[in-house]
Structure formats: C-alpha cells, structure tokens
LUMDRENMAR-441729 format. One line per field, with one value per atom (N, C-alpha, C): residue number from 1; atom name; x, y, z. Coordinates in steps of 0.02 Angstrom, whole numbers. Atoms other than C-alpha are relative to their C-alpha. Layout:
REM residues N
pos c(NUM,...) .
site c(CA,...) .
px c(X,...) .
py c(Y,...) .
pz c(Z,...) .
END
This chain:
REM residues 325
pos c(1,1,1,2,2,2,3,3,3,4,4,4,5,5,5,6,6,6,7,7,7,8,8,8,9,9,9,10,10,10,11,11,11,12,12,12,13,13,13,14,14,14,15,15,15,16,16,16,17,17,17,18,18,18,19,19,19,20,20,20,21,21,21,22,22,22,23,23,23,24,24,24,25,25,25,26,26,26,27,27,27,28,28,28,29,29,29,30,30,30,31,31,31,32,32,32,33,33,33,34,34,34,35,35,35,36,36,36,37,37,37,38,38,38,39,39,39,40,40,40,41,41,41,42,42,42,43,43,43,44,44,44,45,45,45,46,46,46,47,47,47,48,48,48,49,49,49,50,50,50,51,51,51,52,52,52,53,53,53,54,54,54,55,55,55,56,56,56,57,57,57,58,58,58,59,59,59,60,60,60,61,61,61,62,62,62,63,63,63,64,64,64,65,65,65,66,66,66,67,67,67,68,68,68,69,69,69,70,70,70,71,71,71,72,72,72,73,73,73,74,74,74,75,75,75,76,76,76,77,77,77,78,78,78,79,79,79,80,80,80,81,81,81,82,82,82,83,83,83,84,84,84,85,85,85,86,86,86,87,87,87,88,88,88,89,89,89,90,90,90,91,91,91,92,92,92,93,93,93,94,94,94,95,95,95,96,96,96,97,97,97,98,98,98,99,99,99,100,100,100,101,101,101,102,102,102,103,103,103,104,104,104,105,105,105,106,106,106,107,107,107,108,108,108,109,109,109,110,110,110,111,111,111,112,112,112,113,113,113,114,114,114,115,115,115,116,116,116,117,117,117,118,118,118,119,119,119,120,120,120,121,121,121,122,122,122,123,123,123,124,124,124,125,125,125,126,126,126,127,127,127,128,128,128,129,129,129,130,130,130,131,131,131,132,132,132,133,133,133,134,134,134,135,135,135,136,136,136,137,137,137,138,138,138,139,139,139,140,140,140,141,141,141,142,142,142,143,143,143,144,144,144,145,145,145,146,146,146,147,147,147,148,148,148,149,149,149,150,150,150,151,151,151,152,152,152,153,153,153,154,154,154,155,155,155,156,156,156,157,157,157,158,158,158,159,159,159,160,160,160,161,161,161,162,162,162,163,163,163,164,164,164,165,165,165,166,166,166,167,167,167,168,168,168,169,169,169,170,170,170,171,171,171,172,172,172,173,173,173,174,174,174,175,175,175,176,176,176,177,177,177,178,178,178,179,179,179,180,180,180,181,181,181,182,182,182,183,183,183,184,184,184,185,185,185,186,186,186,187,187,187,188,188,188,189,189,189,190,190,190,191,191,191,192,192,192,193,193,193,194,194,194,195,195,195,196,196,196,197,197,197,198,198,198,199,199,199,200,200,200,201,201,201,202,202,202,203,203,203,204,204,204,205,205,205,206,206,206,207,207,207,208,208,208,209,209,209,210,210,210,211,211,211,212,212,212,213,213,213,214,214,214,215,215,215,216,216,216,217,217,217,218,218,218,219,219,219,220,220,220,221,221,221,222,222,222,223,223,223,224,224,224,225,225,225,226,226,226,227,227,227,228,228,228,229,229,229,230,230,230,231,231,231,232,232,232,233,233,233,234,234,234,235,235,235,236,236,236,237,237,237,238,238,238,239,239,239,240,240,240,241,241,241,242,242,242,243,243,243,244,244,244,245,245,245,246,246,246,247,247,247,248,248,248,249,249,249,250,250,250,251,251,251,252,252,252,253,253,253,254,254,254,255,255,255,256,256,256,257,257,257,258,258,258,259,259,259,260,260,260,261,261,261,262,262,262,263,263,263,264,264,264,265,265,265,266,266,266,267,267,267,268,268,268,269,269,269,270,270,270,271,271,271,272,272,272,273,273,273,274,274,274,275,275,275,276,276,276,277,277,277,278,278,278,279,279,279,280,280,280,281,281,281,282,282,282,283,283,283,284,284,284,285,285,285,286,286,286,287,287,287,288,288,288,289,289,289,290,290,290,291,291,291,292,292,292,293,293,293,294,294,294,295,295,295,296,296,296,297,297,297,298,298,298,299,299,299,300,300,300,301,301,301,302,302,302,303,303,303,304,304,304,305,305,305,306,306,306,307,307,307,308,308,308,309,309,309,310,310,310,311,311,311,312,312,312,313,313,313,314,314,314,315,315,315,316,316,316,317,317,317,318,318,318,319,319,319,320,320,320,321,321,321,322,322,322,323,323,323,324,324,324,325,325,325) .
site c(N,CA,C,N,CA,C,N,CA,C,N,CA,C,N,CA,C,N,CA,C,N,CA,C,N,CA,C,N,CA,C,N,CA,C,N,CA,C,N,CA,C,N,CA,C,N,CA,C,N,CA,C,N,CA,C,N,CA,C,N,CA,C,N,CA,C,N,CA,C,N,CA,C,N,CA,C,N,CA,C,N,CA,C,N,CA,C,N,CA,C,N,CA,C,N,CA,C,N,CA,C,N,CA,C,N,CA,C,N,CA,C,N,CA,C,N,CA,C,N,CA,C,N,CA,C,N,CA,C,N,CA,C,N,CA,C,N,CA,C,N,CA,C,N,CA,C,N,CA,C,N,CA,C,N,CA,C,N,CA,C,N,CA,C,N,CA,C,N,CA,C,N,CA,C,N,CA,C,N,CA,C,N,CA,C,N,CA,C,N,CA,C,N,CA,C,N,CA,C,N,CA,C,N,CA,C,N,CA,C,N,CA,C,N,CA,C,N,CA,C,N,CA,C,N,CA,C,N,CA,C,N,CA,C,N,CA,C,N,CA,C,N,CA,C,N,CA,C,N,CA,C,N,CA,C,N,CA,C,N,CA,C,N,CA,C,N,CA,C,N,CA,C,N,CA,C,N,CA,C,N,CA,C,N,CA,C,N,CA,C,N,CA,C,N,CA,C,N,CA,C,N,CA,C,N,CA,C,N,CA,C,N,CA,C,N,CA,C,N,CA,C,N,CA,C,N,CA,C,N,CA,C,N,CA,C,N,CA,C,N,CA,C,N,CA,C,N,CA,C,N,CA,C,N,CA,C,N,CA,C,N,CA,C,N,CA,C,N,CA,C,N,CA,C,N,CA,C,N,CA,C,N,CA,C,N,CA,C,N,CA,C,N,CA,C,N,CA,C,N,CA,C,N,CA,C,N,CA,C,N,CA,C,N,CA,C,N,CA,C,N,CA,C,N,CA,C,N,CA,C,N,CA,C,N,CA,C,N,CA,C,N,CA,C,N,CA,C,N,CA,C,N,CA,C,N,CA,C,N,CA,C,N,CA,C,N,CA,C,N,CA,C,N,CA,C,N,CA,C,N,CA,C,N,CA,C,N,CA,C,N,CA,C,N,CA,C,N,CA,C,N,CA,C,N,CA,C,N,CA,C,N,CA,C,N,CA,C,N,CA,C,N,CA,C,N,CA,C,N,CA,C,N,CA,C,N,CA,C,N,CA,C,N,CA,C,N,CA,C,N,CA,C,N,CA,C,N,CA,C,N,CA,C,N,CA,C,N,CA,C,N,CA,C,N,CA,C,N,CA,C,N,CA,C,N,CA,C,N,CA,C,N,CA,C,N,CA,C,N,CA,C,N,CA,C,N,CA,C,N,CA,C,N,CA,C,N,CA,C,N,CA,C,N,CA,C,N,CA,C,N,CA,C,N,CA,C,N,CA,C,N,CA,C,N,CA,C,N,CA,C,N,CA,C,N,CA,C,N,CA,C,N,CA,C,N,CA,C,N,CA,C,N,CA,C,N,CA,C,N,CA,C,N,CA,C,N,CA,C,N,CA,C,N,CA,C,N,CA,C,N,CA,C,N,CA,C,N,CA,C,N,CA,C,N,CA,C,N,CA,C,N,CA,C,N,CA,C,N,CA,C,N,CA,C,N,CA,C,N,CA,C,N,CA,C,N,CA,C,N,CA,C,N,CA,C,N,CA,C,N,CA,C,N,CA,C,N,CA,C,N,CA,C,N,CA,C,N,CA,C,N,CA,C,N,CA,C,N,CA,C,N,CA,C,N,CA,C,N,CA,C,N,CA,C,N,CA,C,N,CA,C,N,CA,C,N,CA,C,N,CA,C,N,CA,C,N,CA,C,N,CA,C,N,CA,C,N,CA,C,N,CA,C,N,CA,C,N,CA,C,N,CA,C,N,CA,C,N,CA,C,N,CA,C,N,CA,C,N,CA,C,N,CA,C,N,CA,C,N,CA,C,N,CA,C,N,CA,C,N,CA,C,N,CA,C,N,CA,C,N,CA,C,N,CA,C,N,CA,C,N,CA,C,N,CA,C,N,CA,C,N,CA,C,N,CA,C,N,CA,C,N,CA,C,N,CA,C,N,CA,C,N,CA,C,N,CA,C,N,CA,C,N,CA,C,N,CA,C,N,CA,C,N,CA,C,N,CA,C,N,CA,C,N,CA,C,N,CA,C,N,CA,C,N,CA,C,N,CA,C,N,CA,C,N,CA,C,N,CA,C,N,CA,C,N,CA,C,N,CA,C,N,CA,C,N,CA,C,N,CA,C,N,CA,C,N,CA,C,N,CA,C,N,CA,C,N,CA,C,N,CA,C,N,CA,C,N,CA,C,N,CA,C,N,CA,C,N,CA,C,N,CA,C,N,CA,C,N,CA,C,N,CA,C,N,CA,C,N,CA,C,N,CA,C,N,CA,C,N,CA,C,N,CA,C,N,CA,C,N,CA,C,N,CA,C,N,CA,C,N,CA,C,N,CA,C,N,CA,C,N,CA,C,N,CA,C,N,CA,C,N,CA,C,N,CA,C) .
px c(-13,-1343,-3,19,-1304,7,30,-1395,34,-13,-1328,-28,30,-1429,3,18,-1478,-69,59,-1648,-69,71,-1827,1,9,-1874,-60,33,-1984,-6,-6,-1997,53,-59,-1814,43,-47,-1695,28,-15,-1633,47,-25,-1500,23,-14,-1442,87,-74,-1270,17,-20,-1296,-77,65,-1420,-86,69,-1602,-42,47,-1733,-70,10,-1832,-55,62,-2019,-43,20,-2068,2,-17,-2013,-69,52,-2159,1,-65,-2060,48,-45,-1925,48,-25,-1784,47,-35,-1730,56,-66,-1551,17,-38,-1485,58,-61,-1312,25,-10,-1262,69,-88,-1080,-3,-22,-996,28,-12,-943,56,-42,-795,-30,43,-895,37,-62,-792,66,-59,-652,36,-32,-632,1,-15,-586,-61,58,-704,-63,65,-854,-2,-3,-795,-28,-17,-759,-77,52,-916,-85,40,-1030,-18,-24,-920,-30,-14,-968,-93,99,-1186,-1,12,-1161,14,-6,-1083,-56,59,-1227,-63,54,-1357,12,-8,-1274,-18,10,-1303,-79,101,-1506,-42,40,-1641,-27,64,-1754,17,-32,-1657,40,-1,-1620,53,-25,-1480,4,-31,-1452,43,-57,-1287,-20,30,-1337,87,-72,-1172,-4,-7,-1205,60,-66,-1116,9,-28,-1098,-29,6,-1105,-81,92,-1276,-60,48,-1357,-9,-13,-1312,-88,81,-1505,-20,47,-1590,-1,-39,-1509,-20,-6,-1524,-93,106,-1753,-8,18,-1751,-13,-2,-1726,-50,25,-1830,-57,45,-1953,31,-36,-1815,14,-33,-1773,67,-77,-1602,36,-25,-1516,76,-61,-1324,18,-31,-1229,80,-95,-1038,37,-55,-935,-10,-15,-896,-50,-2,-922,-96,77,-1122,-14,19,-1128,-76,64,-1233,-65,71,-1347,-21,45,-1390,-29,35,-1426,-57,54,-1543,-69,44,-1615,-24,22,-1643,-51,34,-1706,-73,60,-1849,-32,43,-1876,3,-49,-1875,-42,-3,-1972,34,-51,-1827,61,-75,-1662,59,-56,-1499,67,-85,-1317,53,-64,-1168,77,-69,-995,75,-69,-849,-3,-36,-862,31,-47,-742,-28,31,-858,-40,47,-969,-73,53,-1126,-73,60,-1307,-51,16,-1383,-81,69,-1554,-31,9,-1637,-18,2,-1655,74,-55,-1481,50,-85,-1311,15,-76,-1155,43,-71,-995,55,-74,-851,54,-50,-705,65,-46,-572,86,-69,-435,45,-60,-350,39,-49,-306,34,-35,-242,55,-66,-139,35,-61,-84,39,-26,-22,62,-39,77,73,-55,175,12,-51,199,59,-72,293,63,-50,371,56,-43,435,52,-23,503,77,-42,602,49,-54,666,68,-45,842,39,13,854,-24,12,734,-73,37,618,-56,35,476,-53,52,337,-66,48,167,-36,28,89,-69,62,-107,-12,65,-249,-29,16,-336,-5,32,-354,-67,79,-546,32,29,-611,69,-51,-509,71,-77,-349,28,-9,-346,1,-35,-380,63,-40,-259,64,-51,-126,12,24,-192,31,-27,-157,62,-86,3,41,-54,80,-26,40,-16,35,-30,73,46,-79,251,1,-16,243,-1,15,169,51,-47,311,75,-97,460,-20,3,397,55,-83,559,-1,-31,525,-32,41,504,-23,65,346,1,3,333,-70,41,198,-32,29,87,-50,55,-82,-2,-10,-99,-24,3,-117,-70,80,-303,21,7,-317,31,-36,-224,-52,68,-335,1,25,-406,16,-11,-321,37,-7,-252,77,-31,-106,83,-64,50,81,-83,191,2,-21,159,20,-24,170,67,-59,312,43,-44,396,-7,-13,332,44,-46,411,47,-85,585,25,-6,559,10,-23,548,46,-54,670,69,-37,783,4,8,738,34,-7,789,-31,44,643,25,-15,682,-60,39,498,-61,48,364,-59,54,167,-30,48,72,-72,92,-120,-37,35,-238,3,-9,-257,48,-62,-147,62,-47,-67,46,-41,-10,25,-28,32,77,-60,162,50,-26,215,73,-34,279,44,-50,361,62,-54,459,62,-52,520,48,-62,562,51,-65,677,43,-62,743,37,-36,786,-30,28,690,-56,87,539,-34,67,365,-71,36,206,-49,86,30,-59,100,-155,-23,22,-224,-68,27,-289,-7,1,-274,57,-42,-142,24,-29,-64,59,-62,96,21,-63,191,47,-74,337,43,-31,462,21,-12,481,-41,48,314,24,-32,351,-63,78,153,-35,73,-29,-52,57,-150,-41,45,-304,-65,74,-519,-9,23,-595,-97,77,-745,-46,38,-808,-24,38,-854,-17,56,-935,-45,70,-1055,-31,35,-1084,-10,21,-1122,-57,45,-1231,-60,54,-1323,-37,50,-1357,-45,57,-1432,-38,57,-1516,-71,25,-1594,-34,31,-1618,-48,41,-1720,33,-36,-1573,25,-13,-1544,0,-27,-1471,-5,-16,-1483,66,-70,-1323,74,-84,-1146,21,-19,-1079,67,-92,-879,7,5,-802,70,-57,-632,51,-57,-496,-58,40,-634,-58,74,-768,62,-48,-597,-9,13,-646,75,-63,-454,60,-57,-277,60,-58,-112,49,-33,-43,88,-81,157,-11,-38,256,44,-42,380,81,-67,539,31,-43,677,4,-1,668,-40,54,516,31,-13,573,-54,50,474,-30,61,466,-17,48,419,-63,85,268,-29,-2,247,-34,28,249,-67,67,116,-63,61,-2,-13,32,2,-30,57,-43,-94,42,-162,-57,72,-266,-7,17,-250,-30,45,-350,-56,65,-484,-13,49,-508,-1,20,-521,73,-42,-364,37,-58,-266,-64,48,-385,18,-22,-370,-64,57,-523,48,-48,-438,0) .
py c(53,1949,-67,46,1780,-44,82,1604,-34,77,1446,-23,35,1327,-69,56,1163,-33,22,1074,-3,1,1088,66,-90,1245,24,-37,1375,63,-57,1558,20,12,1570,-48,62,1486,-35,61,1325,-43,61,1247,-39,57,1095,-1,20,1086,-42,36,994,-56,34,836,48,-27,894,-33,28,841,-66,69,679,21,-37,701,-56,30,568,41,-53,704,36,-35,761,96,-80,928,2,-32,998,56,-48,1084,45,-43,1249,58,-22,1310,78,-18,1475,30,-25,1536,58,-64,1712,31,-36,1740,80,-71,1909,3,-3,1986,-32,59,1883,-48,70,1737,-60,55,1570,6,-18,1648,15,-7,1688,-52,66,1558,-22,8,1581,-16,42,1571,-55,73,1432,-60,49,1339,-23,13,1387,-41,-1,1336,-57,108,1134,6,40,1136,-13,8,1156,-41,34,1066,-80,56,932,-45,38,924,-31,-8,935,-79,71,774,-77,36,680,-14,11,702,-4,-18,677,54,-56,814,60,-89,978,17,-30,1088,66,-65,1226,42,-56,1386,47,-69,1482,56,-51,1664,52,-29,1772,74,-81,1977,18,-38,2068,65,-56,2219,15,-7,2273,28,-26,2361,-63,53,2207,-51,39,2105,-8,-22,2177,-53,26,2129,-78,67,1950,-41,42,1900,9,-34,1982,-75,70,1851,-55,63,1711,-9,-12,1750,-54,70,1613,-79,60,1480,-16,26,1370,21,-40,1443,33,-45,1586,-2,-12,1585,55,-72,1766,-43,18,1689,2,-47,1807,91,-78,1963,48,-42,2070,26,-20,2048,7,-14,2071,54,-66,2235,0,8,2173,-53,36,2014,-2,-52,2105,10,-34,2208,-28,57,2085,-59,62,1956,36,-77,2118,-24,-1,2130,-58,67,1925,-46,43,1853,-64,101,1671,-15,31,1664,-16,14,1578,23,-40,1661,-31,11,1605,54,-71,1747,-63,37,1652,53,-36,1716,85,-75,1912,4,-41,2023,24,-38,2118,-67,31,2079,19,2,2056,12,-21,2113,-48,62,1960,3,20,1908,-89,62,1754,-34,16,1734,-44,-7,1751,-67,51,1603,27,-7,1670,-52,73,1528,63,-34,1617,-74,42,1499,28,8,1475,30,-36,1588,10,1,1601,-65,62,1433,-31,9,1407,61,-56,1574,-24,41,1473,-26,78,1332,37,-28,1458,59,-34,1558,-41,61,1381,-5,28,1342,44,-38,1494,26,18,1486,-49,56,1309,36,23,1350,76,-87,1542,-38,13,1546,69,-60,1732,7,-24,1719,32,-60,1850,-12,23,1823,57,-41,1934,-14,17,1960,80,-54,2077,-5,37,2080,82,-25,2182,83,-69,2376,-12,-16,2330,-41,28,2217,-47,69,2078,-61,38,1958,2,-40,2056,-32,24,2045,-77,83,1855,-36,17,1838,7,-24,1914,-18,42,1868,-90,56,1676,-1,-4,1693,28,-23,1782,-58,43,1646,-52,62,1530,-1,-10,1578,-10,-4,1608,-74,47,1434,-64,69,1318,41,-55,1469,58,-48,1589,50,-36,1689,44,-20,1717,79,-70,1905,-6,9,1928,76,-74,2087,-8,-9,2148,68,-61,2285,-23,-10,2331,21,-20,2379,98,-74,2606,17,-25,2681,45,-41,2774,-36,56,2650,-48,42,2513,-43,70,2401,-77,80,2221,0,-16,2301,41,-35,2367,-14,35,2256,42,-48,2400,-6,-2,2433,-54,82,2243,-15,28,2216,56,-63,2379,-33,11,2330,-69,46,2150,4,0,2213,74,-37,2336,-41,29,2193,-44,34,2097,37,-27,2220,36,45,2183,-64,88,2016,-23,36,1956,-40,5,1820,-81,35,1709,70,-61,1834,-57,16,1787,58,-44,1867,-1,-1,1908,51,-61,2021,26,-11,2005,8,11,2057,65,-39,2180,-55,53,2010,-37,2,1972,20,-52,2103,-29,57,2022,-35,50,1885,13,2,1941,48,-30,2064,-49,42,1918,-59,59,1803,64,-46,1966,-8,6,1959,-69,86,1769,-19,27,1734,-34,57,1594,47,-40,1661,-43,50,1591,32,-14,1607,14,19,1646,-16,35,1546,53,-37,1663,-27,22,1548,43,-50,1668,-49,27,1636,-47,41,1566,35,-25,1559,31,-21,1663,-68,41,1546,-10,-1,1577,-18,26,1496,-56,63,1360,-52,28,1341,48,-50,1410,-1,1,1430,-2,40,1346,13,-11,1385,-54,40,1245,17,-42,1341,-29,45,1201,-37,48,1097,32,-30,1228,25,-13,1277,-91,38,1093,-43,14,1074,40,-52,1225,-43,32,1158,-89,83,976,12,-20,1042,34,-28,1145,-54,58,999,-45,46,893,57,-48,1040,13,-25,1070,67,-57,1244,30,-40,1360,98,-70,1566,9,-45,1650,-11,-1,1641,-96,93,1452,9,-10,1447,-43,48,1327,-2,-26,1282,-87,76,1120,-59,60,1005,-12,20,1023,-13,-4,1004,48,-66,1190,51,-16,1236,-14,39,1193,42,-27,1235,-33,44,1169,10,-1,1122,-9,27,1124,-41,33,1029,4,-47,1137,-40,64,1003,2,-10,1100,4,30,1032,-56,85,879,-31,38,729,27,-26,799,58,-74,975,-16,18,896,-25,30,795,47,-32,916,47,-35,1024,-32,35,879,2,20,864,53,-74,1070,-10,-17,1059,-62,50,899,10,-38,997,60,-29,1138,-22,41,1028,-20,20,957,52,-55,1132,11,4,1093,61,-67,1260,51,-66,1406,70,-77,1558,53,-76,1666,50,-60,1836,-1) .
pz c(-49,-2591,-36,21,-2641,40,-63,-2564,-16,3,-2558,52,-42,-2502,14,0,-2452,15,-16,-2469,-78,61,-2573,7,28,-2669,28,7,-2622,-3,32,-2616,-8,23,-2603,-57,39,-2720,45,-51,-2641,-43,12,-2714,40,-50,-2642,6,-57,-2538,62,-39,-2409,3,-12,-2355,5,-14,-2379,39,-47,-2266,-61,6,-2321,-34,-12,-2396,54,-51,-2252,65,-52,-2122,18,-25,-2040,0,-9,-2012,0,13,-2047,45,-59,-1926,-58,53,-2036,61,-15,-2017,-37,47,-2093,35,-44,-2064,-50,37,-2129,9,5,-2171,-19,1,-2166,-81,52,-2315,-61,22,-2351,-16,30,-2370,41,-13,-2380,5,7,-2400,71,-80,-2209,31,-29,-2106,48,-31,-1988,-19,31,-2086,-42,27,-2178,48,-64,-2016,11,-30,-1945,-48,45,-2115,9,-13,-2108,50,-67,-1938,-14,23,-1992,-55,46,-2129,27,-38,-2029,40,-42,-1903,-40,59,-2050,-2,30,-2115,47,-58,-1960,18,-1,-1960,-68,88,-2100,-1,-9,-2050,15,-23,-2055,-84,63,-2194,9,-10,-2213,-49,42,-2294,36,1,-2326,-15,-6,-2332,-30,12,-2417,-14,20,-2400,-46,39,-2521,15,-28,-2429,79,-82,-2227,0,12,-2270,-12,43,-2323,71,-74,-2132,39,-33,-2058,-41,64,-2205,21,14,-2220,53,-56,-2039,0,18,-2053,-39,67,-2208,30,-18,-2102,64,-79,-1943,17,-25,-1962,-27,-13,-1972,69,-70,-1801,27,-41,-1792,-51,43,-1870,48,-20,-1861,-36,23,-1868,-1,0,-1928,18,-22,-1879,42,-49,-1745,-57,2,-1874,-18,4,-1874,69,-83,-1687,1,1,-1716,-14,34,-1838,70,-39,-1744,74,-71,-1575,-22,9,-1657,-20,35,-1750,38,-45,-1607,52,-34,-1490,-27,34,-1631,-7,14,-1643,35,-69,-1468,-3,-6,-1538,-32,44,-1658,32,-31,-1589,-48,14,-1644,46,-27,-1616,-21,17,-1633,5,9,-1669,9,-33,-1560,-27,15,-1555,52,-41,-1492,68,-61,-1353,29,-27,-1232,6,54,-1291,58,-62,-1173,-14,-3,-1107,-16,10,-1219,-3,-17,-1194,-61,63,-1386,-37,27,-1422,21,-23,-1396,-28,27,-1391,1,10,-1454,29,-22,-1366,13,-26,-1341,9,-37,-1228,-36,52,-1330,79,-58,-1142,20,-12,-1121,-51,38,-1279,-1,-40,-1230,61,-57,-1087,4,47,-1180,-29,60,-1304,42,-39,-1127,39,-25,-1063,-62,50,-1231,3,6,-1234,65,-79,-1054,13,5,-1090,-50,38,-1232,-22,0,-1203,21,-35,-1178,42,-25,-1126,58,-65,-1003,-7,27,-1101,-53,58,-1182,16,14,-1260,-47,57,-1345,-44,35,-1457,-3,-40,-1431,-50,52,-1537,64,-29,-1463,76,-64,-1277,17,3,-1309,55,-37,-1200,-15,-14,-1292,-3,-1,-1317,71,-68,-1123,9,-18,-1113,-36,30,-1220,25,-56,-1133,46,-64,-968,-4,34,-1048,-5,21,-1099,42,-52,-950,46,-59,-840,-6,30,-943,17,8,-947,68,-74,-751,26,1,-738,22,11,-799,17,-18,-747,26,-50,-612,-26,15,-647,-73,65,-826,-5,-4,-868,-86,48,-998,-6,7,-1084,-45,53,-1190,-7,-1,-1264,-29,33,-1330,-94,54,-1496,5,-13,-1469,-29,15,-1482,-78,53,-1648,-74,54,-1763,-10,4,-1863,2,-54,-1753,-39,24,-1768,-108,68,-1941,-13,19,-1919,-4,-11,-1953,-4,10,-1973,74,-95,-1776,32,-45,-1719,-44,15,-1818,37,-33,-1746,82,-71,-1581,36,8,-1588,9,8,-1626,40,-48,-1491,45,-47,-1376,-2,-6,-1442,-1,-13,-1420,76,-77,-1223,3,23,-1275,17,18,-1298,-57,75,-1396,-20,5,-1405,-22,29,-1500,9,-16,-1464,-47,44,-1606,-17,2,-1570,-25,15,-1643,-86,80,-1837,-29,25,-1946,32,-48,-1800,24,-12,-1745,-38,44,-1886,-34,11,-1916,63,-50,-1751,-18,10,-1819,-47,27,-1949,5,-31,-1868,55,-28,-1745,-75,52,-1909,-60,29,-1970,51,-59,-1819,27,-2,-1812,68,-73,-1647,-16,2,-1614,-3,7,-1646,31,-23,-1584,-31,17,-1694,4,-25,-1660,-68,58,-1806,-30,72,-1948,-63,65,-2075,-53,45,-2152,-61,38,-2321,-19,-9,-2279,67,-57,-2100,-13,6,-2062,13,-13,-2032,66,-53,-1865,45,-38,-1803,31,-37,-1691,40,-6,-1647,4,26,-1675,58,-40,-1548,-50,38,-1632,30,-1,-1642,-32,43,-1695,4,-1,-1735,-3,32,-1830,38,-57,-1670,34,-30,-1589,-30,58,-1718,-28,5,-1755,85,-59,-1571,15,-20,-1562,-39,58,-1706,18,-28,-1635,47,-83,-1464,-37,11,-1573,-28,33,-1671,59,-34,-1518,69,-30,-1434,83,-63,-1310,-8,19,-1383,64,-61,-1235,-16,-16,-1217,32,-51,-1133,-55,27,-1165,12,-9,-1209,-22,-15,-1170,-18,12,-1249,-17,-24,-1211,-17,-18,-1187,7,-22,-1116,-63,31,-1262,-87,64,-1392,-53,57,-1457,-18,-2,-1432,0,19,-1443,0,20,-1464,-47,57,-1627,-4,2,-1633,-82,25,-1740,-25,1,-1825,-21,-59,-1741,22,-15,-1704,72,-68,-1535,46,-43,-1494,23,12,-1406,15,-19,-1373,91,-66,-1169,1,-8,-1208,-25,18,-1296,38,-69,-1154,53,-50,-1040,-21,21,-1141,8,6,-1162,74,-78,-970,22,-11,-949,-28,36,-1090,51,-46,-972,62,-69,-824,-19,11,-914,-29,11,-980,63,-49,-823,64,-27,-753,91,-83,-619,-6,11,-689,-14,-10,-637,-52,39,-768,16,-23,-690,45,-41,-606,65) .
END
C-alpha cells in the first residue's frame, strides 16, 4: 500500500502534499481519503482527493492523508488504519463493501462513501455523496429532443442498478419534456455480461437502434456506454456522454453529462471541519452545482438551444421540474 500524505510525521510516513496544520493549533482535524486501486489515475478519485485537498487549503488546523491500496484485498485493512482519524473518505463505489463493514465495526468514527452504485443500509456513522446523475440525464433527453430530426432518440444504460434506472428515467423525462411526441428507446445492458464493461454490446446495441432511426445515442454505464458512442459515431449520428474522463471523444459527442465530484467531497469535508458533519444519504444535484450538462462546440448548438437548456437546467435547481416517480 502506498501513503501520500499531508502534515507532521509520526508513526506513519507523512509526506507533505497538501497544507499541514500549524504547531499553534491546539488540535488538529485529521482527514484520510482511501482511493481504489486505480489511484489517481481514475477520475473519480482524483476528483474526489482536489476536492479534500481543496477544503484542507482553506483551514490551518486539518491535516490529510491519501491512502492508495494496491490490491482489492488491502481496502479493509486501509480504511481499520485510519479509524481514529475525524473523517475517513472511501473514493469510490468500488469500496462500498469494505467501508460498510468497516463503519458497522467503528460507529465513533465518521465515514463518507463517494457516489456508489447501490443502495447502501442506513448507519448513523456513515455519509453517502450520491449526486443528481438524473437531472443531468434530463438536460441530455432535453438536448436530444431539441435537436433529433427523426423524431427518435435513444440511450444505452449499464446492468439494470439504482443508477442505470435514474439514468434512464432522466433522459426519457427529458426528451418528453421539450417534445411530448418524441419516441425514446432504450435498453439495459443483459445480466451475465461484464457489468458496465462491455463495449461490443453497446456499440451493437446503438446501431440496433439506429436502425429504428434513432439518430441521437445517450451513452451510460462505463465503458458499455462507451461502446455506445462509438457505434453511433460509425454510424454518423449525434451522441451524448456520461463523463468518464475517457481518452479521447468519439466525434460524435455533442455533450457530457458532468459529476463534479470535486465539490461534493470538498463540501463534505468543510461541514466536516466546521462540526456540521451529517449521517444519511446527501444528494447533490443542480442547486449545490454538483452537476451539469457540458456542450459542446457542435455548430448545431445554437445560441437558443443553449438558452433554452440554461432555462431547464434553473428550473431543476430550483426544484420546479419534479423527477421523483
């Protein structure tokens, strides 16, 4: 396992990365945040690292450590290590398991989980960051409603989970929205295939619906949505993103639905600091600027389709466009 840290040394190694706490500081508010095995390299735990390092920088009296398992076995361990710090952040989904178990076993230790997939069994130790991935799916079957010329628009979406569904849910909510009329197709990604992994099927399924004439693709669910997209940019039709950070766009993106992970982890992290730290599930959506729908620059954006988006997107911040079932 390797640390990166920030602060003064002691039984751990501590190098310094971010502001250390003062030696005038009476005490000290200790941070650690425990990326998944990717590390920095995932977007997400990057995001979520800037966003503690951010808050860090903002107080004298708080101290963080990066935490980087080098293998899924090592997640327990990693998150134990930290248990008599003020707040332990789990990065990413894919520690869900561990940091359950591990919050279960340490209920004066506070614990944050950063956007998993499921739904998670309510401890009074634990914050969950979930954000608003439906209303930025709203945003993305308004656009694609606007600017079909078919009529037909579709999405491709991850095994069936929690947010598979809002995702979906979003994006048909959307399209209907700004063109009642428009017909919305879509599918799941098929049980037994790997989960959020399986870009031959989303590109197959894509140019299944565009041969509906579908001709606006919505690609969610890793790199299943992935495949998505680049089955619509073989096929010469718009595409629409869920922001993975991928290596290079297809060319057929036209916009990204957007996490800005980084301001809900350096939000979690201030309340934590100013002893407003919360238990439950914390949603976080259009109104707290944890979401978005990033354009493009598509000549067939005009100035009033942006227009009209910005006016959706401040009627879901200020909660006037209902997406509960």
């Amino acid at each position: 396992m390797l640390l990166v840290q920030a602060g003064a040394s002691g039984t751990r190694p501590r190098p310094e990365t971010s502001p250390s706490s003062r030696p005038s500081c009476a005490t000290t508010f200790r941070i650690a945040f425990v990326a998944d095995v990717a590390g920095l390299r995932s977007s997400v735990d990057a995001a979520g690292w800037r966003g503690v390092t951010q808050a860090v920088g903002t107080v004298a009296c708080a101290h963080a450590d990066l935490a980087l398992p080098a293998r899924p076995s090592e997640y327990l361990r990693t998150l134990q290590a930290y248990t008599h710090d003020d707040l332990v952040i789990a990065g990413s989904f894919l520690l869900t398991e561990a940091v359950v178990e591990i919050a279960r076993a340490n209920p004066a230790t506070h614990f944050v989980l950063v956007d998993p997939l499921v739904t998670l069994p309510a401890l009074p130790n634990l914050q969950v960051l979930t954000f608003r991935s439906d209303q930025a799916a709203f945003l993305a079957g308004a656009l694609a409603a606007i600017v079909t010329r078919t009529g037909v628009v579709a999405g491709v979406y991850g095994p069936d989970g929690a947010m598979d569904r809002s995702n979906r849910q979003g994006f048909e909510r959307g399209a209907r929205y700004v063109r009642p009329g428009v017909r919305v197709l879509g599918a799941y990604q098929p049980a037994g295939n790997a989960p959020y992994a399986d870009p031959a099927w989303g590109a197959g399924q894509a140019q299944a619906f565009i041969s509906q004439h579908a001709d606006v693709i919505f690609g969610a669910g890793g790199t299943t949505g992935q495949g998505a997209l680049l089955g619509a940019a073989q096929s010469g039709v718009a595409c629409i993103n869920e922001d993975l950070a991928p290596s290079s766009d297809p060319s057929c993106v036209i916009a990204t639905s957007v996490k800005f992970i980084d301001r809900g982890v350096r939000m979690a992290v201030a309340d934590a600091i100013a002893g407003q730290w919360q238990g439950g599930v914390q949603s976080l959506g259009m109104a707290q600027g944890a979401v978005a729908l990033s354009l493009g620059a598509d000549r067939g954006l005009a100035s009033d389709v942006r227009e009209r988006l910005a006016i959706i997107a401040g009627l879901l911040a200020a909660g006037s466009i209902s997406l509960s079932p």
